[in-house]
N, C-alpha and C positions, 0 to 999 in steps of 0.2 A: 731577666727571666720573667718578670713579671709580667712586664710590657707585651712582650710575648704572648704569653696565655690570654690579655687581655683581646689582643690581633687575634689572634683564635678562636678565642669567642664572640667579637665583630664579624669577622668571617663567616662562621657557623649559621650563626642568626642570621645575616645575610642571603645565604643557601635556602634555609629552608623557606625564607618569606618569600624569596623568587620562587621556588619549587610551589610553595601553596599559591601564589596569586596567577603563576601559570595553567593549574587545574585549575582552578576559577573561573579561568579566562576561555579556557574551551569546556567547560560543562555549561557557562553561560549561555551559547548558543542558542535560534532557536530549532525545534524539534518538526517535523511537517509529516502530513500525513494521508496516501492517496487512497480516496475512499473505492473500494472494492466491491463488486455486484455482492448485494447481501448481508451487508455489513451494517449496523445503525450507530448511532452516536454515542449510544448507550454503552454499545459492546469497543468504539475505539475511544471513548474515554476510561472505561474498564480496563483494556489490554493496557495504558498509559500512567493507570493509576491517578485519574484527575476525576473531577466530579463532571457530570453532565452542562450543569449549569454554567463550570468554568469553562469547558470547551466550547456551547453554544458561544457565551460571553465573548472569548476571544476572535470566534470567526464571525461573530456582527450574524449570526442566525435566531431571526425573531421565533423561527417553529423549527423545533428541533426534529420533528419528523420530517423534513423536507431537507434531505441532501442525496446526491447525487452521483453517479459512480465516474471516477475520474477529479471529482473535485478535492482538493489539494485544502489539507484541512491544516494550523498552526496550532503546534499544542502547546498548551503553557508549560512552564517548567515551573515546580513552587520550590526546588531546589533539592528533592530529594532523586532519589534513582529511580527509575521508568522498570517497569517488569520487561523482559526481554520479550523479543519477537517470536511468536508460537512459528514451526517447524513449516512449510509451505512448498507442497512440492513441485519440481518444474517438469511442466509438461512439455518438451520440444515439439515445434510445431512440423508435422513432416515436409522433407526437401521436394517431393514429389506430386503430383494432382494437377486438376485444372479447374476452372472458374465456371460457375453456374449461375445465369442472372433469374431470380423466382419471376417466374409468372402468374396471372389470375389463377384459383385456382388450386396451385401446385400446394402440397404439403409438406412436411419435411418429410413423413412416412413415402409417401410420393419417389421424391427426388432420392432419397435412398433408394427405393427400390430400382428406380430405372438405372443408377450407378452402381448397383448390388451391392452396397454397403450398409451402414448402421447407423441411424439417426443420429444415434448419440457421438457419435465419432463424427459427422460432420457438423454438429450443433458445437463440441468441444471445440474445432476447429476453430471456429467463426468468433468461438466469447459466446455462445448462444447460450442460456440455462433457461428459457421455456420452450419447448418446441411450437408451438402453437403462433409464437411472436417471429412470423416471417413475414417481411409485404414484398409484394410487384415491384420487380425491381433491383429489390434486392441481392446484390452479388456475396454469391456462395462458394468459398473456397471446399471444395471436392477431395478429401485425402484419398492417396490410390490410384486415382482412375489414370488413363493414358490419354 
């Protein structure tokens, strides 16, 4: 009987070390992070709960003002929980429209008006967030038009 209870308590302790070293083992990972129009270093070392300084540190950035949007950031993990991701809503982009290459010239006010549409819906469209930031050239998905 004794023997027993001993097996059972081998057992036990067994369990749980596998069960703890397998959390471990996937919270160890690392965390990445695609920087987004508008965002600073400040504000996604904030959402992550790390300091600025570690974030710079870990992606080898000498001027923390200078990052870029699409660039794929590595966050440290110091071992405790990350605050979760704020709410972010998706805008589907429409199945319908046609393509506009900008010329000299042309404005977004402009190219709105000759498609009868809304700046901002074709600036949404494109990833655009200043209207002003258009060049020659540049091709312009149009939502809408035929």
């Amino acid at each position: 009987m004794r023997r027993l209870f001993v097996v059972a308590v081998v057992l036990l302790a067994v369990l749980i070390l596998t069960a703890a070293s397998t959390s471990q083992a996937q919270a160890a990972g690392p965390m990445y992070h695609v920087v987004q129009p508008g965002q600073t270093l400040s504000a996604i070392a904030w959402r992550y709960g790390v300091s600025t300084f570690a974030l710079a540190a870990a992606n080898g950035l000498w001027n923390p003002n200078y990052i870029y949007v699409g660039q794929v950031l590595v966050i440290p993990t110091g071992g405790y929980a990350s605050r979760p991701a704020p709410y972010q809503p998706y805008h589907p982009r429409p199945t319908f429209g046609c393509f506009y290459w900008v010329r000299y010239g042309d404005t977004m006010l402009s190219i709105a008006r000759r498609f009868g549409g809304d700046p901002w819906t074709i600036a949404r469209a494109n990833g655009i967030f200043n209207l002003n930031w258009i060049y020659a050239g540049q091709r312009l998905f149009i939502p809408g038009c035929n």
